[in-house]
ZAMARGU-4260 file (C-alpha; in steps of 0.2 Angstrom, whole numbers, plus 5000, padded with zeros to 4 digits):
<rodrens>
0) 5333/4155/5835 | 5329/4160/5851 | 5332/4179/5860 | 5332/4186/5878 | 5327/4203/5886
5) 5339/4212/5895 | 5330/4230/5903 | 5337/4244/5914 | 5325/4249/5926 | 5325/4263/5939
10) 5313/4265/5955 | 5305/4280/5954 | 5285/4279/5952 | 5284/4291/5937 | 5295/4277/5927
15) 5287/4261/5934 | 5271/4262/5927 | 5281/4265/5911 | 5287/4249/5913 | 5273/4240/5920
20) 5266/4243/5903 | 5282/4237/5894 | 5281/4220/5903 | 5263/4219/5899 | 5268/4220/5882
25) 5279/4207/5883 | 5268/4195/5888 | 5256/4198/5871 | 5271/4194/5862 | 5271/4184/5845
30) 5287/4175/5851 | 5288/4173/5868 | 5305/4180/5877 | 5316/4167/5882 | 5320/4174/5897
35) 5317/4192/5903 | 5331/4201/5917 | 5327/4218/5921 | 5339/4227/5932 | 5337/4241/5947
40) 5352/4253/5939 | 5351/4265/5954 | 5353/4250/5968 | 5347/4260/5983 | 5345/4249/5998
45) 5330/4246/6004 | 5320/4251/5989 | 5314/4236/5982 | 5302/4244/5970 | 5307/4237/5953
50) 5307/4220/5961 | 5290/4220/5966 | 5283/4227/5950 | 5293/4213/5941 | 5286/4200/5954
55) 5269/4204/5946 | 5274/4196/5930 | 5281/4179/5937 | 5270/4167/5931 | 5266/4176/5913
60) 5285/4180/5909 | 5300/4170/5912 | 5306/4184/5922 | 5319/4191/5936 | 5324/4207/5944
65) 5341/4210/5949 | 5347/4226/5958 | 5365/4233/5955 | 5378/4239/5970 | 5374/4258/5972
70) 5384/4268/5965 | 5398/4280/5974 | 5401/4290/5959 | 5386/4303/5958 | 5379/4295/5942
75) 5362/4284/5944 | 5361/4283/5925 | 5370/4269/5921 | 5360/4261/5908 | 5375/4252/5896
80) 5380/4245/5916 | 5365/4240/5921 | 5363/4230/5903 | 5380/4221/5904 | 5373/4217/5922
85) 5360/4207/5914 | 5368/4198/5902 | 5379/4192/5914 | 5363/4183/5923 | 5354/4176/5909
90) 5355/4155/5911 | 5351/4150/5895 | 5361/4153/5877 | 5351/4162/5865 | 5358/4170/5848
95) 5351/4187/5852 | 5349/4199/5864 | 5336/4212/5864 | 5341/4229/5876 | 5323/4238/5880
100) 5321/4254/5889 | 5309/4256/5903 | 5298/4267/5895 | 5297/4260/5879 | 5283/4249/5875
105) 5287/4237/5861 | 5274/4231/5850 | 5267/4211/5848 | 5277/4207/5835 | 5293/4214/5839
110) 5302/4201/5847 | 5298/4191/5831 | 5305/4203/5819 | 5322/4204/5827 | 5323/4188/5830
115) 5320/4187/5809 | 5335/4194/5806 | 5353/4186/5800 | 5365/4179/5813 | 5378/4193/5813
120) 5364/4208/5812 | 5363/4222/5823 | 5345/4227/5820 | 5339/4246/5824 | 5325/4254/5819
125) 5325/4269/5806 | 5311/4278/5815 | 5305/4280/5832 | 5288/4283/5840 | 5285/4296/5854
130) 5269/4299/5864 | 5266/4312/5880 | 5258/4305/5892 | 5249/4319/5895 | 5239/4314/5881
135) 5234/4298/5885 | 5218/4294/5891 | 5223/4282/5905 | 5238/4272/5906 | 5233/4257/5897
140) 5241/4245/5883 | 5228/4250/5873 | 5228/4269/5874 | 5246/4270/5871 | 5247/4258/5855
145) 5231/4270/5849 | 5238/4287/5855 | 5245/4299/5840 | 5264/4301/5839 | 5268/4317/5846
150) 5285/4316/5835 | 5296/4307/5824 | 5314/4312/5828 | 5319/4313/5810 | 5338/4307/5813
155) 5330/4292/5816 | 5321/4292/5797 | 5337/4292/5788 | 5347/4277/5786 | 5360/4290/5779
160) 5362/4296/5797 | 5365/4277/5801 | 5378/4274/5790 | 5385/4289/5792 | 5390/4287/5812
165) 5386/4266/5814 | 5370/4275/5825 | 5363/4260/5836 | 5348/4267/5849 | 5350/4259/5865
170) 5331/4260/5869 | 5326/4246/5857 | 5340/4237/5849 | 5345/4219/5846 | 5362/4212/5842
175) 5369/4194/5841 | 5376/4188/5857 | 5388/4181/5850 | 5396/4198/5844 | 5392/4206/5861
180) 5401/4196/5871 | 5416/4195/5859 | 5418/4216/5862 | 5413/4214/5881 | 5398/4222/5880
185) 5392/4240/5882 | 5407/4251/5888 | 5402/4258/5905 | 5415/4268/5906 | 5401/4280/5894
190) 5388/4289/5904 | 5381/4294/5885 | 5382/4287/5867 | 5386/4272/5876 | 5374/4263/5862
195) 5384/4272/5846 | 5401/4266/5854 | 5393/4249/5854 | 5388/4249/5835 | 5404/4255/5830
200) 5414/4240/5843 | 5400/4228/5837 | 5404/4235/5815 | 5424/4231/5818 | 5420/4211/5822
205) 5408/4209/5807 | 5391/4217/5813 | 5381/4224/5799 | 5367/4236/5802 | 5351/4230/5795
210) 5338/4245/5795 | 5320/4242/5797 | 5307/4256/5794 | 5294/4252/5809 | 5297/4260/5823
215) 5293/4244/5833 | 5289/4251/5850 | 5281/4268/5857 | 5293/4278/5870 | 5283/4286/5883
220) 5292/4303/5887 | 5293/4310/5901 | 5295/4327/5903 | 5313/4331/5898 | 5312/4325/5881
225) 5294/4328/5878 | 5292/4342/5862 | 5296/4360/5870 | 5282/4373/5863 | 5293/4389/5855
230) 5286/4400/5868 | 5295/4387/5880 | 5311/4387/5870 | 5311/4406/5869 | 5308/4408/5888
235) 5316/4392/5894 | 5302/4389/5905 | 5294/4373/5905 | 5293/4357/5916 | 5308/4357/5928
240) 5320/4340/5926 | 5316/4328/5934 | 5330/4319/5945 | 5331/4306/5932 | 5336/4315/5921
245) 5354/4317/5914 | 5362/4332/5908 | 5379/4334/5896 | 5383/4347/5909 | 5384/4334/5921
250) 5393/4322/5914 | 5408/4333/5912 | 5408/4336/5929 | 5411/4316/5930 | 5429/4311/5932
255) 5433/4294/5925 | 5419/4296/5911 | 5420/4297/5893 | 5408/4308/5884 | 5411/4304/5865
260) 5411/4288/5857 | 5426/4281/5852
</rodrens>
């Protein structure tokens, strides 16, 4: 079997070297990627950014950069576009396809363990790692695979929660290729839970969930999802969002957008 890497990338510095460690990652993989598309989802003319970094890895990775038409809607999170995008540029058949987000760095062997897995299996993981940067000692491979979780999100240690709502995380997920282009893909009409209403499109044709305990990559957070301190969550002071960040609150201010899962 073979399986590709499909990565939705955006241009701002504080995310890049988050991926520059990801595609680093890739390239100590046990099996190597067949191909590798990562795409610009904000497409904001002339920042070539994301292209640059990737063109770094061209002779280590079989890799291309892409950037999407900007966007006239308000919304530069377009993460489920941006992987459809993707998919539509990979050149060679493969019977997987691996979605990555930028900042999460995926260990040596997770390529491999998907690409274990049966044909119709949409594999997720039941746990997830989480490191703040803050704590690492310098941005390097090796100080983020040795850094101490900073949390377990523990809806993502139940395989209850799984089969309860058909969850499949968009940050580091695989599914059969053949399944995804028989629903179309991700739906980007959905600005968020654009990954659960995949599991449950990707459930209807005859994917089956196969749950594996290791989390299989660390997710670098940045400062809107980092753990809050209770002073913080009392307060509501803390690290301001950043402009990458996406809100609930402004997704209902989205006309044309689903919020829910179907």
């Amino acid at each position: 079997m073979a399986i590709s890497v499909c990565i939705p990338a955006t241009p701002w510095p504080e995310l890049l070297w988050r991926l520059e460690l990801l595609l680093e990652a890739l390239t100590l993989q046990t099996l190597a990627p067949t191909e590798v598309i990562v795409v610009d989802s904000v497409g904001q003319q002339p920042d070539d950014s994301v292209a640059q970094l990737v063109s770094k890895f061209d002779t280590r990775l079989p890799i291309r950069a892409y950037q999407m038409p900007v966007s006239h809607d308000g919304c530069d999170f377009r993460a489920g576009a941006a992987r459809n995008y993707a998919v539509e540029r990979l050149t060679v058949p493969v019977e997987r396809y691996m979605f990555l987000d930028g900042d999460c760095v995926p260990d040596h062997d997770l390529l491999a363990l998907h690409n274990s897995f049966g044909a119709r299996h949409i594999s997720v993981a039941c746990a997830r790692k989480h490191i703040d940067p803050a704590e690492l000692a310098a941005r390097t491979l090796k100080d983020v695979f040795q850094a101490q979780a900073c949390r377990l999100d523990p809806r993502l240690n139940s395989t209850i929660a799984y089969a309860t709502f058909f969850c499949a995380w968009g940050c580091v997920l695989s599914v059969p290729s053949e399944l995804f282009l028989k629903i179309g893909g991700f739906w980007t009409r959905m600005i968020i839970e654009e990954d659960i209403d995949l599991g449950l499109r990707l459930s209807r044709v005859g994917g089956r969930v196969r749950f594996f305990n290791k989390p299989g990559a660390t997710h670098i957070d940045h400062p809107y999802w980092r753990p809050r301190t209770k002073e913080e969550k009392e307060t509501d002071v803390g690290d301001p969002l950043p402009k990458w960040t996406f809100t609930y609150a402004q997704a209902e201010q989205l006309t044309g957008y689903l919020r829910e899962p179907l």
